[in-house]
NUPADREN-906286 format. One record per residue: residue in three letters; z, x, y of N, C-alpha, C in turn. Coordinates in Angstrom, 2 decimals. Layout:
N
residu  n.Z  n.X  n.Y  ca.Z  ca.X  ca.Y  c.Z  c.X  c.Y
ALA  Z  X  Y  Z  X  Y  Z  X  Y
...
***
This chain:
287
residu  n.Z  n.X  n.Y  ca.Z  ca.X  ca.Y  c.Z  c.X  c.Y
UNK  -12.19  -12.96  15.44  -11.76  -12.34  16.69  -11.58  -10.84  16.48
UNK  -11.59  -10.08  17.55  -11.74  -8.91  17.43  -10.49  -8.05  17.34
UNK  -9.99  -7.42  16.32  -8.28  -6.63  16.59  -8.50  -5.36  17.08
UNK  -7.19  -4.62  16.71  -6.84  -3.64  17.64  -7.85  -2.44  17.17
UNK  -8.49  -2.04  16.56  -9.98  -1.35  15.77  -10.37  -1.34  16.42
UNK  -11.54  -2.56  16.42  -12.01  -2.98  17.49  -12.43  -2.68  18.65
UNK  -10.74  -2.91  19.55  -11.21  -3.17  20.84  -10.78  -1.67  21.21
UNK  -10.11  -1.11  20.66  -9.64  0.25  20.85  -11.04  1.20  20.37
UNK  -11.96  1.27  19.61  -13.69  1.52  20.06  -13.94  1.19  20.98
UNK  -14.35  0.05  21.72  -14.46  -0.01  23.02  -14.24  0.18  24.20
UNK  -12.63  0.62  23.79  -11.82  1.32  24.76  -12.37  2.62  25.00
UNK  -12.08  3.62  23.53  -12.72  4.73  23.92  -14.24  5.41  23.99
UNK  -14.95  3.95  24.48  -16.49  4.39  24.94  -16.49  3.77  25.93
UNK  -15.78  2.95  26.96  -15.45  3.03  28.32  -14.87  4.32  29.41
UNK  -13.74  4.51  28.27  -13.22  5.49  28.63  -14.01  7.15  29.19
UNK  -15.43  7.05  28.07  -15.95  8.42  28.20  -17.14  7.91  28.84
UNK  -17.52  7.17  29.57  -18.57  6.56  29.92  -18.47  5.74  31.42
UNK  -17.45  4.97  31.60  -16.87  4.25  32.88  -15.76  5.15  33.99
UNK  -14.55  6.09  33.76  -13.97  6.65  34.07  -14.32  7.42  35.48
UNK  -13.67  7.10  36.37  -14.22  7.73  37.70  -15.20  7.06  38.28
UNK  -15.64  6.68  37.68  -17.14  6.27  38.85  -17.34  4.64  39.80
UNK  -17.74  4.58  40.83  -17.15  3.97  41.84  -17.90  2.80  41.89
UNK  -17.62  1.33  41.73  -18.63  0.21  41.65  -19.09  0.02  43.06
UNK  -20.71  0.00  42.64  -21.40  -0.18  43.96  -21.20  -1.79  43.88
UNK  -21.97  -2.33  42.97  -22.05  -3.84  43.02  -21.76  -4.30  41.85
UNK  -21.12  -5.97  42.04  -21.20  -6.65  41.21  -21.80  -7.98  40.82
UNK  -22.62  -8.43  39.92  -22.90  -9.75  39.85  -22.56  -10.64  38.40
UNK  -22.01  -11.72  39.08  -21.63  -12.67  38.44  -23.23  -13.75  37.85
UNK  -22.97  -13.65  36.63  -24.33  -14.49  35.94  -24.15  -15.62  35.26
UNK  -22.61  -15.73  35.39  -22.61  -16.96  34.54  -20.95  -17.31  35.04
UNK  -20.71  -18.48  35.41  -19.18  -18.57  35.88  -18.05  -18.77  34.87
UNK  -18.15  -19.14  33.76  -17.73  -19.51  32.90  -16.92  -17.92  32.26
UNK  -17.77  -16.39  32.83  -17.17  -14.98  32.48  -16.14  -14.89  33.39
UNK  -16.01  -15.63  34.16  -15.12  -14.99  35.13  -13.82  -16.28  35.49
UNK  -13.83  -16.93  34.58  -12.94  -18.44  34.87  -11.40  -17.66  34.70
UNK  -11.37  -16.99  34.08  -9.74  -16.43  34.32  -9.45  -15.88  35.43
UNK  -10.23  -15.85  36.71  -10.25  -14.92  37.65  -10.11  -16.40  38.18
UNK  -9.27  -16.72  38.85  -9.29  -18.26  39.63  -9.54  -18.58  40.94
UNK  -9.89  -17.05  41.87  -10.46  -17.29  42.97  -12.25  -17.18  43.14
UNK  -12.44  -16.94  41.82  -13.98  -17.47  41.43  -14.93  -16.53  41.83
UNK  -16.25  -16.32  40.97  -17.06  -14.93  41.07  -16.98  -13.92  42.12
UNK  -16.95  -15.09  43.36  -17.65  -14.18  44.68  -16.43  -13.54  45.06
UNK  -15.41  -13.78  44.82  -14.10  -13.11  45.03  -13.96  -11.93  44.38
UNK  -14.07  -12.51  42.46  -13.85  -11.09  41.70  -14.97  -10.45  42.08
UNK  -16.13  -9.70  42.58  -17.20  -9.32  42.62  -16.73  -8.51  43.97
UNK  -16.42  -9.51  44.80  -16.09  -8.46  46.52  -14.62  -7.71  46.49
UNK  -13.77  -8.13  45.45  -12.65  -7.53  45.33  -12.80  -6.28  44.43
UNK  -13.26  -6.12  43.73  -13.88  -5.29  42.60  -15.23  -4.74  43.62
UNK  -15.78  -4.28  44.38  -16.85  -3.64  44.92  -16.39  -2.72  45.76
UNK  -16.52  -1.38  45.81  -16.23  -0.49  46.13  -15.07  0.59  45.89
UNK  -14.82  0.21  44.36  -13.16  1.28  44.05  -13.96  1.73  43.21
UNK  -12.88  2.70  42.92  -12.99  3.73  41.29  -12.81  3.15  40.58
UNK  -13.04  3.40  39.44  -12.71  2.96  38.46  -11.66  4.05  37.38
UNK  -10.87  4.30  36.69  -9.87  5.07  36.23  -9.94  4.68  34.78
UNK  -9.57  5.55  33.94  -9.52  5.51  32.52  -9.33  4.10  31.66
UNK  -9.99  3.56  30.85  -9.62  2.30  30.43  -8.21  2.79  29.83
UNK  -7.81  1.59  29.62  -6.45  1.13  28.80  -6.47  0.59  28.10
UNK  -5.18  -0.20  26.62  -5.22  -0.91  25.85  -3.98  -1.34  25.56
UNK  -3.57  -2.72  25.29  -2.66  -2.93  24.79  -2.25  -3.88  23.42
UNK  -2.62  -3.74  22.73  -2.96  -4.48  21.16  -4.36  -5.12  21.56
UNK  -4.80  -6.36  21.60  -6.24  -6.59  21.47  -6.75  -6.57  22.57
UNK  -5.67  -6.30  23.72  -6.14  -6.55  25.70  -6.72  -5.00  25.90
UNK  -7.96  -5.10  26.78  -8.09  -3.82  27.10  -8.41  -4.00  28.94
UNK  -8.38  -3.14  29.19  -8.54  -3.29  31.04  -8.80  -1.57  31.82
UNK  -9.47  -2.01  32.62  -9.79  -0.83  33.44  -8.99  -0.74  34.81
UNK  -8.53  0.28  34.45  -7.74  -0.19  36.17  -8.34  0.68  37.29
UNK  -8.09  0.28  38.17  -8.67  0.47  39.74  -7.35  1.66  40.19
UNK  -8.43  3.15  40.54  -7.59  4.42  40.39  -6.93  4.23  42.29
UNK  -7.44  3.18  42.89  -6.97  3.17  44.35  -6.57  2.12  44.78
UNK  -6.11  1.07  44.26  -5.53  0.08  44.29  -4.49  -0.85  43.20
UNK  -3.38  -1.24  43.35  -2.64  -1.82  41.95  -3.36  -2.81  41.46
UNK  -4.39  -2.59  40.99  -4.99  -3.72  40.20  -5.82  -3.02  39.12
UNK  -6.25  -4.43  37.69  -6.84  -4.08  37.10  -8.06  -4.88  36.61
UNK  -8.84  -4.76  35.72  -9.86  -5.23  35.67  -9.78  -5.72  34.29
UNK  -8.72  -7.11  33.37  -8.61  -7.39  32.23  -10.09  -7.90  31.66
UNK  -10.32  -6.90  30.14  -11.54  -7.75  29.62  -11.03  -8.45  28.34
UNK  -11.17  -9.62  28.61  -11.47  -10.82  27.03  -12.35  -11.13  26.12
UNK  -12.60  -10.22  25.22  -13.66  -10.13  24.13  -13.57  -11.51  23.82
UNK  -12.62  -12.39  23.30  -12.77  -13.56  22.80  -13.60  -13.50  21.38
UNK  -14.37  -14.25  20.71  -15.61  -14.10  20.07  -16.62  -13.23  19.65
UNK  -17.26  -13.13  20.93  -18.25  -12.71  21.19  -18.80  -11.80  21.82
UNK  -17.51  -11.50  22.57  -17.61  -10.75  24.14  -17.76  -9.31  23.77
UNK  -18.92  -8.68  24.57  -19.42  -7.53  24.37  -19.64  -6.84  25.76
UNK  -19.13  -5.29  25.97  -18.92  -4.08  26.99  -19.64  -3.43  26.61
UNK  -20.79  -3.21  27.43  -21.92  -2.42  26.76  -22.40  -1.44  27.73
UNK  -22.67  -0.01  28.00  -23.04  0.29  28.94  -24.54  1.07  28.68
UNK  -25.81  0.36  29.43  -26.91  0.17  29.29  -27.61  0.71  30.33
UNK  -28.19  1.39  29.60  -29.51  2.51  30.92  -29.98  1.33  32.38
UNK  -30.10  1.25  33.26  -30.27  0.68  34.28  -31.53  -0.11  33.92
UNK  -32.41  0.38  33.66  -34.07  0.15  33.64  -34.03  -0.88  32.38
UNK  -32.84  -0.93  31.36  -32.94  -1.72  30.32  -33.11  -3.15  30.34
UNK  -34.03  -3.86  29.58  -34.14  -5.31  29.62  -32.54  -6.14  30.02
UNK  -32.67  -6.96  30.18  -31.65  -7.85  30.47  -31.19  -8.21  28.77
UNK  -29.77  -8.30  28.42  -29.66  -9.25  27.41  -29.84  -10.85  27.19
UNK  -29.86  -10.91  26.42  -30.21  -13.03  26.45  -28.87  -13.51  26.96
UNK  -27.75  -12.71  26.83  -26.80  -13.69  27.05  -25.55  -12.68  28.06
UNK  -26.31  -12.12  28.86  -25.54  -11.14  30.06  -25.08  -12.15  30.63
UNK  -23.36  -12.03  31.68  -22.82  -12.43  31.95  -22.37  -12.11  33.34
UNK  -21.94  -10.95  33.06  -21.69  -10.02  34.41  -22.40  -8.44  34.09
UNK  -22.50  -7.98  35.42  -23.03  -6.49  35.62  -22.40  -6.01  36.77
UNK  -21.87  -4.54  36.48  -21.14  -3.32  37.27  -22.09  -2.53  37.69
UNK  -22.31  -2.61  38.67  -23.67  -1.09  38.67  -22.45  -0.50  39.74
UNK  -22.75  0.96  39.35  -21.99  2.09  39.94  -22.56  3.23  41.24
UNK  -21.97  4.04  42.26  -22.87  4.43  42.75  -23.21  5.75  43.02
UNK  -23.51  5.93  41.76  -23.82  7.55  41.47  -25.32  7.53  40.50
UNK  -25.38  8.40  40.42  -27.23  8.81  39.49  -26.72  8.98  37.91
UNK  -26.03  8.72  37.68  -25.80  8.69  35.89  -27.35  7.38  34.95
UNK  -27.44  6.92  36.06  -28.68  5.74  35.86  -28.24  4.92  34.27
UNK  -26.58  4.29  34.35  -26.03  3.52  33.66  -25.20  2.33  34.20
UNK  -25.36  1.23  33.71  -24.54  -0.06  34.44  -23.72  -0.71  33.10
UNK  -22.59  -1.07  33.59  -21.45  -1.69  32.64  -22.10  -3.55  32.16
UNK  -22.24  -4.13  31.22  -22.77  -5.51  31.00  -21.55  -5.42  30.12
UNK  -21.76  -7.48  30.63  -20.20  -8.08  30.27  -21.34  -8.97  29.35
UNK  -22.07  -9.04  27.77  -22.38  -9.59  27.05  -21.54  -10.91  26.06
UNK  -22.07  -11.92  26.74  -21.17  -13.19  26.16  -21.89  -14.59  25.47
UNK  -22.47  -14.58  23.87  -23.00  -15.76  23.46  -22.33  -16.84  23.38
UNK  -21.13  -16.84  22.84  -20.03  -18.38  23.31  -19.60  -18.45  24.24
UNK  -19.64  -17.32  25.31  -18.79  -17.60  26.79  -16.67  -17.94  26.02
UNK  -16.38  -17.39  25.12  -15.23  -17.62  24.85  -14.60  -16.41  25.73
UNK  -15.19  -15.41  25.64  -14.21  -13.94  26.27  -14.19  -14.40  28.25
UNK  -14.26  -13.21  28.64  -14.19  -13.06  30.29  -13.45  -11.84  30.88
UNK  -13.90  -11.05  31.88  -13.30  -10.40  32.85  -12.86  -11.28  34.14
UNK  -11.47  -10.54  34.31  -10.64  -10.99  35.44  -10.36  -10.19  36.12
UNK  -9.70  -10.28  37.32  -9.14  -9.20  38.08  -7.60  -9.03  38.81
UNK  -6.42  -8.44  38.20  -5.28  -8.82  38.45  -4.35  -7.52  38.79
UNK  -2.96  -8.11  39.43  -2.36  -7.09  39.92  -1.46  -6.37  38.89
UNK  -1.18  -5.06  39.02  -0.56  -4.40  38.10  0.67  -4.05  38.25
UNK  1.57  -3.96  36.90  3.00  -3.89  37.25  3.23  -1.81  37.30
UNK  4.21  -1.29  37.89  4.23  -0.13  38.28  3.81  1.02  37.09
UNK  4.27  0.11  35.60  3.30  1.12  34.96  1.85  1.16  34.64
UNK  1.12  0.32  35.35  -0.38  0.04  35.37  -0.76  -1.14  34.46
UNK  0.38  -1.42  34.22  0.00  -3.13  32.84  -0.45  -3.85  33.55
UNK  -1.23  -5.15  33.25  -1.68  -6.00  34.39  -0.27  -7.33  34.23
UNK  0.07  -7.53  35.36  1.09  -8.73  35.17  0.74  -9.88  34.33
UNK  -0.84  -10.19  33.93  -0.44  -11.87  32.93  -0.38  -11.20  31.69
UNK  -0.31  -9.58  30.75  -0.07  -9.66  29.23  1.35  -8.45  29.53
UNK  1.96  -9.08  30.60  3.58  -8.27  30.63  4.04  -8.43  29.11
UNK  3.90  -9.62  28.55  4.99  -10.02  27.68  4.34  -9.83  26.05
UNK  3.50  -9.00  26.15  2.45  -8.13  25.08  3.72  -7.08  24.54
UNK  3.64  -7.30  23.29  4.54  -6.05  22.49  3.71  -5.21  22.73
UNK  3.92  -3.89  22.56  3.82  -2.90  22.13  2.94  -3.05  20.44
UNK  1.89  -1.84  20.46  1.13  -2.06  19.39  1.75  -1.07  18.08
UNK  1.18  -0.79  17.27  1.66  0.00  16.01  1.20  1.58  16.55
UNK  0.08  1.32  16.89  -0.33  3.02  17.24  -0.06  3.34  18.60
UNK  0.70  2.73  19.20  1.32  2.90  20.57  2.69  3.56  20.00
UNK  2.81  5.39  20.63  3.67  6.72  20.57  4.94  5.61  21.21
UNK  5.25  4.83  22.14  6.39  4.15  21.91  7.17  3.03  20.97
UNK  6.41  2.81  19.90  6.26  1.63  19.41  7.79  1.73  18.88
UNK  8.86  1.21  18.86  9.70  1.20  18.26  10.44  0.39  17.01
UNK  10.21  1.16  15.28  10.44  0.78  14.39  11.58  0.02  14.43
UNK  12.25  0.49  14.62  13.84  0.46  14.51  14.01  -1.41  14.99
UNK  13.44  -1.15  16.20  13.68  -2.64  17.11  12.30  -3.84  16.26
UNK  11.36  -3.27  15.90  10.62  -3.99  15.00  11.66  -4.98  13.91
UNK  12.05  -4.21  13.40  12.66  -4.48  11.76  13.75  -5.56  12.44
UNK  14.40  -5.25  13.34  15.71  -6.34  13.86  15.13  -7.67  13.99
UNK  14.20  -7.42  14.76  13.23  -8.15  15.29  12.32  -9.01  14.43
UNK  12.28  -8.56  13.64  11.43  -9.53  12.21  12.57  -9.84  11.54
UNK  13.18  -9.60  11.38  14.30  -10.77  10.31  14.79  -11.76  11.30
UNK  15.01  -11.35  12.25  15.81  -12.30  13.28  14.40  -13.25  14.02
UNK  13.45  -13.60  13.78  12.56  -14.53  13.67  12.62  -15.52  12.65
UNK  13.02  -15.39  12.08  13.24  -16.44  10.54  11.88  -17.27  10.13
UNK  11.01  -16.27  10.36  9.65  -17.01  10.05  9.08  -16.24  8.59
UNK  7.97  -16.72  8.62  7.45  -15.94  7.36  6.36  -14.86  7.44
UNK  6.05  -13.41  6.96  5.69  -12.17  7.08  4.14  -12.29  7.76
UNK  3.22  -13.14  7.63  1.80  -13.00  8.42  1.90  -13.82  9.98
UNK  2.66  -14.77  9.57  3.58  -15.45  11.21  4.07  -14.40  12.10
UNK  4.80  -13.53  11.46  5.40  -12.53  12.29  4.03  -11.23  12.79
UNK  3.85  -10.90  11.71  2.41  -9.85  11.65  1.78  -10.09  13.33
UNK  1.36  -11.32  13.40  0.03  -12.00  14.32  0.88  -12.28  15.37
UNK  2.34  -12.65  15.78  3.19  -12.99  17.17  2.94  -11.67  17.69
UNK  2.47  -11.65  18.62  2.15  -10.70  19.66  3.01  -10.30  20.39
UNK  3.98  -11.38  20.43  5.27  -11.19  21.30  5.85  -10.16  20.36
UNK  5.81  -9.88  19.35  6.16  -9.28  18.14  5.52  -7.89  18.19
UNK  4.63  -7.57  17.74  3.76  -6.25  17.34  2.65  -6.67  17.58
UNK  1.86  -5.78  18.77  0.02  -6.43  19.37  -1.02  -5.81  18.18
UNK  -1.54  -6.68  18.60  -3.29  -5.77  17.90  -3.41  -6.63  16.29
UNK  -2.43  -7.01  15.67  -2.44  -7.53  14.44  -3.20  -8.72  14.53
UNK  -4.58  -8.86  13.69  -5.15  -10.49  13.53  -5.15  -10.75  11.82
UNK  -5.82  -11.43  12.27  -6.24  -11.92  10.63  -6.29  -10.75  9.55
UNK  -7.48  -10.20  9.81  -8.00  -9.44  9.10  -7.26  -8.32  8.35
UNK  -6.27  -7.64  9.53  -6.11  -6.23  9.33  -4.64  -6.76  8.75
UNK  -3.77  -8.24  8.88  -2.75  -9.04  8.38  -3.33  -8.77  6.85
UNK  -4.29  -9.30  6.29  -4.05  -9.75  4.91  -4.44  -8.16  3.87
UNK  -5.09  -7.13  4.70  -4.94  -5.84  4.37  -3.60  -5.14  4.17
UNK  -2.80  -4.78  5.35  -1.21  -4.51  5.45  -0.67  -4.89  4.55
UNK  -0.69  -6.54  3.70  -0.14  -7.10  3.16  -0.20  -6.68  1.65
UNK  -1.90  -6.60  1.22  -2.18  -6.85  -0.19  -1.60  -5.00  -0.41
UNK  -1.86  -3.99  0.49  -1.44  -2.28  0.57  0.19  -2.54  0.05
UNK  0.70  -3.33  0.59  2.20  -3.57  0.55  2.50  -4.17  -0.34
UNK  1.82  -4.79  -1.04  2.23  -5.95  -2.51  3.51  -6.62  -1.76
UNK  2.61  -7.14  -0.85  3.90  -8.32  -0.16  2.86  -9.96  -0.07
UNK  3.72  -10.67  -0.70  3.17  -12.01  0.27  2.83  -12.55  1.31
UNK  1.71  -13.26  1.73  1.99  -13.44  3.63  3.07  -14.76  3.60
UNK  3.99  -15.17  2.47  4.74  -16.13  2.76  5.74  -15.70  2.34
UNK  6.35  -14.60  2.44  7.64  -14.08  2.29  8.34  -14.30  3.71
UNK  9.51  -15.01  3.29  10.26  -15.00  4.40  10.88  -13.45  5.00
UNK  10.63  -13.51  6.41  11.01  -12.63  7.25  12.63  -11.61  6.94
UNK  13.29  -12.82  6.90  14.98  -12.82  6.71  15.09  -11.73  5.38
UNK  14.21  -11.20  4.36  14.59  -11.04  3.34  13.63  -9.50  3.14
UNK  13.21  -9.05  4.53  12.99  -7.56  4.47  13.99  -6.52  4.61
UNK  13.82  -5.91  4.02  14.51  -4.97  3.95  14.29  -3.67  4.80
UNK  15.17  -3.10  5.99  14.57  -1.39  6.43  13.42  -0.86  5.42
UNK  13.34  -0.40  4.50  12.56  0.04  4.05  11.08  -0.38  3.54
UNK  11.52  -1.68  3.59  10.25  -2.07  3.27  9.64  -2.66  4.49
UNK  10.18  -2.56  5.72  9.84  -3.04  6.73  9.11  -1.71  7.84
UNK  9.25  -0.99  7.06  9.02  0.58  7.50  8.17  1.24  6.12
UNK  7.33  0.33  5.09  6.53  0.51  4.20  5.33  -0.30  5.03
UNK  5.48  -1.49  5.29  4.83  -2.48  6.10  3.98  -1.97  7.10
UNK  4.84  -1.22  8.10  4.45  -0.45  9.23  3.47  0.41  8.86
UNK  3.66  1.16  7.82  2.97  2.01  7.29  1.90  2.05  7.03
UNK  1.39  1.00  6.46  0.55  0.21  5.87  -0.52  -0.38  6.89
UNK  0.24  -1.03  8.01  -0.61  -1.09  9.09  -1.56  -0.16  9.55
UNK  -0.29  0.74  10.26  -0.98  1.76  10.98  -1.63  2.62  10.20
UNK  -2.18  2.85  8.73  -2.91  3.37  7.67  -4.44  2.59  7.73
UNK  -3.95  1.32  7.53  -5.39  0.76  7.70  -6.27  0.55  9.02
UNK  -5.43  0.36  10.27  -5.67  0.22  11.58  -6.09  1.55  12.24
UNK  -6.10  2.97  11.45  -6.56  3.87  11.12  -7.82  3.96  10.57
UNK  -7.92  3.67  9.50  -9.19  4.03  8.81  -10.11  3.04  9.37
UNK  -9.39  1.76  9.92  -10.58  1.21  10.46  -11.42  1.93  11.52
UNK  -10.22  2.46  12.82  -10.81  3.24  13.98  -11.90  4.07  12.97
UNK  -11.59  5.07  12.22  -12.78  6.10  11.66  -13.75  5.91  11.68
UNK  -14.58  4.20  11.09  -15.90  4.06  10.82  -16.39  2.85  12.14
UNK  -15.42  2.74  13.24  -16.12  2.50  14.50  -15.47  0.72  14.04
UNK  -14.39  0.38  13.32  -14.05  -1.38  12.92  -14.88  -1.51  12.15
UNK  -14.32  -2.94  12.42  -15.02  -3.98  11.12  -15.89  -5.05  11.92
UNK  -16.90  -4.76  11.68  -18.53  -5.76  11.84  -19.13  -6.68  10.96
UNK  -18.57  -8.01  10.85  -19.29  -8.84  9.59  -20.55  -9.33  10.69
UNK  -21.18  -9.25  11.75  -22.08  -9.66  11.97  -22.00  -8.74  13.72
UNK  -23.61  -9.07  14.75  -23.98  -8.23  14.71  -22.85  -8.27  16.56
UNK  -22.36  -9.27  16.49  -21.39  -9.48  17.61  -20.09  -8.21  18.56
UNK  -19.98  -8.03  16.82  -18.76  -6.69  17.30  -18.80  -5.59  17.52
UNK  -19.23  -5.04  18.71  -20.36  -3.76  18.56  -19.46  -2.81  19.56
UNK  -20.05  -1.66  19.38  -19.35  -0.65  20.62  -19.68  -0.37  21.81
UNK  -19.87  0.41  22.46  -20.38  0.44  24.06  -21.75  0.61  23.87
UNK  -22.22  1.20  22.92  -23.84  1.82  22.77  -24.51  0.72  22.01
UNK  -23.92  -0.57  21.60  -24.18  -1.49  20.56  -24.70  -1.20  19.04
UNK  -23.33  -0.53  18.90  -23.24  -0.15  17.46  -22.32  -0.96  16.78
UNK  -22.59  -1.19  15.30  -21.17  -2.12  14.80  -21.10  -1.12  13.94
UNK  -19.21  -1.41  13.73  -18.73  -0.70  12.87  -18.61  -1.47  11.16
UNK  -18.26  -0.63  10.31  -18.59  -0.37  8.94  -17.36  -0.51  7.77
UNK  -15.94  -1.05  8.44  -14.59  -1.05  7.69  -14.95  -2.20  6.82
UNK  -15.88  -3.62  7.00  -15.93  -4.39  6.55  -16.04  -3.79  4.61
UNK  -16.86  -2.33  4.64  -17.37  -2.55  3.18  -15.90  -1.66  2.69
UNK  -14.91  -1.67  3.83  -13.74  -0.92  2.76  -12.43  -1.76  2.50
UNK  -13.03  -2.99  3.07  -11.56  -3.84  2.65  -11.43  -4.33  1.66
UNK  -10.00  -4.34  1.27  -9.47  -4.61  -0.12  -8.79  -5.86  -0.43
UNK  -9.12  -6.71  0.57  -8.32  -8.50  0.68  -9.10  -9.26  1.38
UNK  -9.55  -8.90  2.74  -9.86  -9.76  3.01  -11.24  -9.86  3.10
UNK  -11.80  -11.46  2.56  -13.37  -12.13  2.24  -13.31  -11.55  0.72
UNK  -12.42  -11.77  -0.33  -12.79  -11.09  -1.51  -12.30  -12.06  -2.32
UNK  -12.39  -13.16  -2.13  -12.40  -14.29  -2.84  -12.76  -14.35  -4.59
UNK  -12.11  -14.47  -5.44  -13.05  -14.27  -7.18  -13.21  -13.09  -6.70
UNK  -13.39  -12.08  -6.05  -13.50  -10.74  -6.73  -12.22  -10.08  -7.57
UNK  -12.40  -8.83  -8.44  -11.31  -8.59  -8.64  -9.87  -7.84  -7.81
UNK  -9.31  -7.51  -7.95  -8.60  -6.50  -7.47  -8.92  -5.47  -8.02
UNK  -8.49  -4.84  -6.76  -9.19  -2.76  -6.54  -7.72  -2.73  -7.63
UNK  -6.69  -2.59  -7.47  -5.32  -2.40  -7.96  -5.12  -2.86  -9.39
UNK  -5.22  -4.07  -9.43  -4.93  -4.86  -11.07  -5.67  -5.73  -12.09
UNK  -6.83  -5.81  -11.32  -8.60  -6.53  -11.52  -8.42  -8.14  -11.39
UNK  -6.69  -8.58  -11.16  -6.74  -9.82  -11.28  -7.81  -10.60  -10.25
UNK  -8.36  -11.86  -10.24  -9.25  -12.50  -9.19  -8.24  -12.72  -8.18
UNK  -8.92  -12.16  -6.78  -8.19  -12.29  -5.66  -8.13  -14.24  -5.37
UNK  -7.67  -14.47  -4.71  -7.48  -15.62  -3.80  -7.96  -15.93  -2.58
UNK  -7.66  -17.57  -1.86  -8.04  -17.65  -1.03  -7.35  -18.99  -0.30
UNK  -6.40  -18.92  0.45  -5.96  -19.91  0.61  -5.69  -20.69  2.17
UNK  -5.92  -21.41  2.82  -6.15  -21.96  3.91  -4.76  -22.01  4.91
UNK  -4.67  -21.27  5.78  -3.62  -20.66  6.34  -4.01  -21.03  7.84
UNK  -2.94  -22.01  8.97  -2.88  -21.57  10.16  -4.77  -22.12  11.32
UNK  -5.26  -23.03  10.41  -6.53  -22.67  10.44  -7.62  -21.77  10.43
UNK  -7.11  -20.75  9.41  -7.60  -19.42  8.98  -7.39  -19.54  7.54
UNK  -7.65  -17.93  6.96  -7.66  -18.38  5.52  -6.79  -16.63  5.23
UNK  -6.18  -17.31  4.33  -5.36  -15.69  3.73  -5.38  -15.65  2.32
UNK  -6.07  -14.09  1.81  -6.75  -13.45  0.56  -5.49  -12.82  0.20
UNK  -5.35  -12.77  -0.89  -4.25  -11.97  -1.70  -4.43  -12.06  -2.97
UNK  -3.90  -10.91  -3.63  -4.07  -10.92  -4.83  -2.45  -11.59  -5.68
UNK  -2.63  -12.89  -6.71  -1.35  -13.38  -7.27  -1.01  -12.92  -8.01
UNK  -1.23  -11.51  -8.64  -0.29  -10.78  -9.90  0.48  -9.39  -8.48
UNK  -0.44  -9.00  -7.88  0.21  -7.90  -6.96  1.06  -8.28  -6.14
UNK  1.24  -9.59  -5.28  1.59  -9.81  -4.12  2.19  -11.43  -4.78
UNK  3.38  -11.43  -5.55  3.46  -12.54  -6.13  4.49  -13.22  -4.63
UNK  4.01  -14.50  -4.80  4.52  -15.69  -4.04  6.53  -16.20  -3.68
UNK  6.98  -16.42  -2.87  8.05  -16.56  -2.74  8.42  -17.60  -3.80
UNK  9.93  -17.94  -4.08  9.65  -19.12  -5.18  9.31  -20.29  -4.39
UNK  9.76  -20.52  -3.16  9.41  -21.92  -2.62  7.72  -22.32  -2.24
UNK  7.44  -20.92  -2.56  5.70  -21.33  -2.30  5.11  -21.64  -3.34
UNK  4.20  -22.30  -3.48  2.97  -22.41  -4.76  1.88  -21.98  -4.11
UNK  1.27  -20.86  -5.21  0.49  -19.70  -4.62  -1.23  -20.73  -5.71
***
């Protein structure tokens, strides 16, 4: 699935590319893109036909365009697969187009909602007064979000009484964190992902942070992480963090840090990489 890297690339090639410009039409190509929208294509399509469109947004892995003349917004669900692509008019169709925005100005570019599992979808919903869309109200706040507040983080993770990649990935918690950029934060931190919550400390809970927003960084730089050709940007480019990670898919390799052979262990129906001399195990775990 796609994290906050990611979708925050996509964000800002909507942003310089979609912004202002007014949907002439929309068509629905497949119903299955638009099933979160529950009054069904021909609705989202005539409700969505004829506004502006206004700067995308983001809020950990949610991104949305909102409508600069009406309280609503336009949530997109990468899911999988799900790809925002904006494609010269005259361009072939993709194999697996879903929806299309055509706009009505001469830029001679249209927005495609690209979907091979049909897991993602655009919807169309009303917005609360600061432009959030009402169904991800209850979305923390992300790490590289200028409000993000440490302070209430740290309370907030011990008083979960769960264990450190549990907490990482609760959204209700801190957005944008998945898998991936979890077992990075972690191995940077020489922390366990099975350290209990209860037993951070301020400082190291504010090393943690650090650590995040360091790697959730360098990912933005090289456009994310692309293990295949799915995760792409607006121009269908994939990004390149994959060849700089230091945990995760590094199974028997060594460690960058201590050369010990990394790990690999079956987590959550996911899998979490760590290294067992750097990031040693709680005692109640067997690593």
């Amino acid at each position: 699935m796609p994290e906050l890297p990611e979708v925050e690339v996509v964000r800002r090639g909507l942003e310089r590319w979609v912004t202002g410009r007014t949907v002439a039409e929309v068509e629905v190509l497949h119903p299955r893109a638009v099933r979160r929208h529950l009054a069904g294509g021909a609705d989202f399509a005539a409700r969505l036909r004829g506004h502006r469109i206004g700067a995308a947004r983001r809020r950990g892995k949610y991104l949305w365009l909102p409508v600069e003349d009406a309280p609503l917004a336009v949530l997109g669900h990468l899911g999988m697969s799900g790809q925002l692509l904006v494609q010269p008019e005259e361009a072939s169709d993709e194999k697996h187009l879903r929806v299309r925005l055509r706009f009505d100005d001469a830029l001679g570019t249209e927005l495609r909602f690209v979907d091979q599992r049909t897991f993602g979808g655009l919807s169309l919903h009303d917005t609360a007064p600061d432009g959030l869309p009402d169904v991800i109200a209850h979305i923390a706040r992300d790490p590289l979000d200028e409000e993000f507040d440490d302070a209430a983080f740290h309370t907030a993770l011990r008083l979960r009484r769960t264990t450190l990649k549990r907490a990482l990935l609760d959204q209700s918690l801190i957005s944008g964190v998945g898998n991936i950029y979890a077992d990075e934060a972690l191995w940077r931190s020489r922390l366990h992902y099975d350290r209990p919550t209860a037993t951070m400390t301020r400082p190291r809970s504010t090393e943690l942070l650090g650590h995040v927003r360091d790697v959730m960084n360098a990912a933005l730089a090289v456009g994310g992480t692309s293990f295949d050709s799915l995760y792409v940007n607006v121009n269908g480019e994939s990004g390149y963090f994959d060849r700089s990670l230091d945990a995760y898919g590094r199974e028997d390799e060594p460690c960058r840090r201590c050369g010990t052979a990394m790990r690999r262990r079956p987590w959550m129906n996911r899998s979490s990489f760590f290294c067992p001399r750097c990031q040693r195990p709680p005692r109640a775990v067997t690593a």
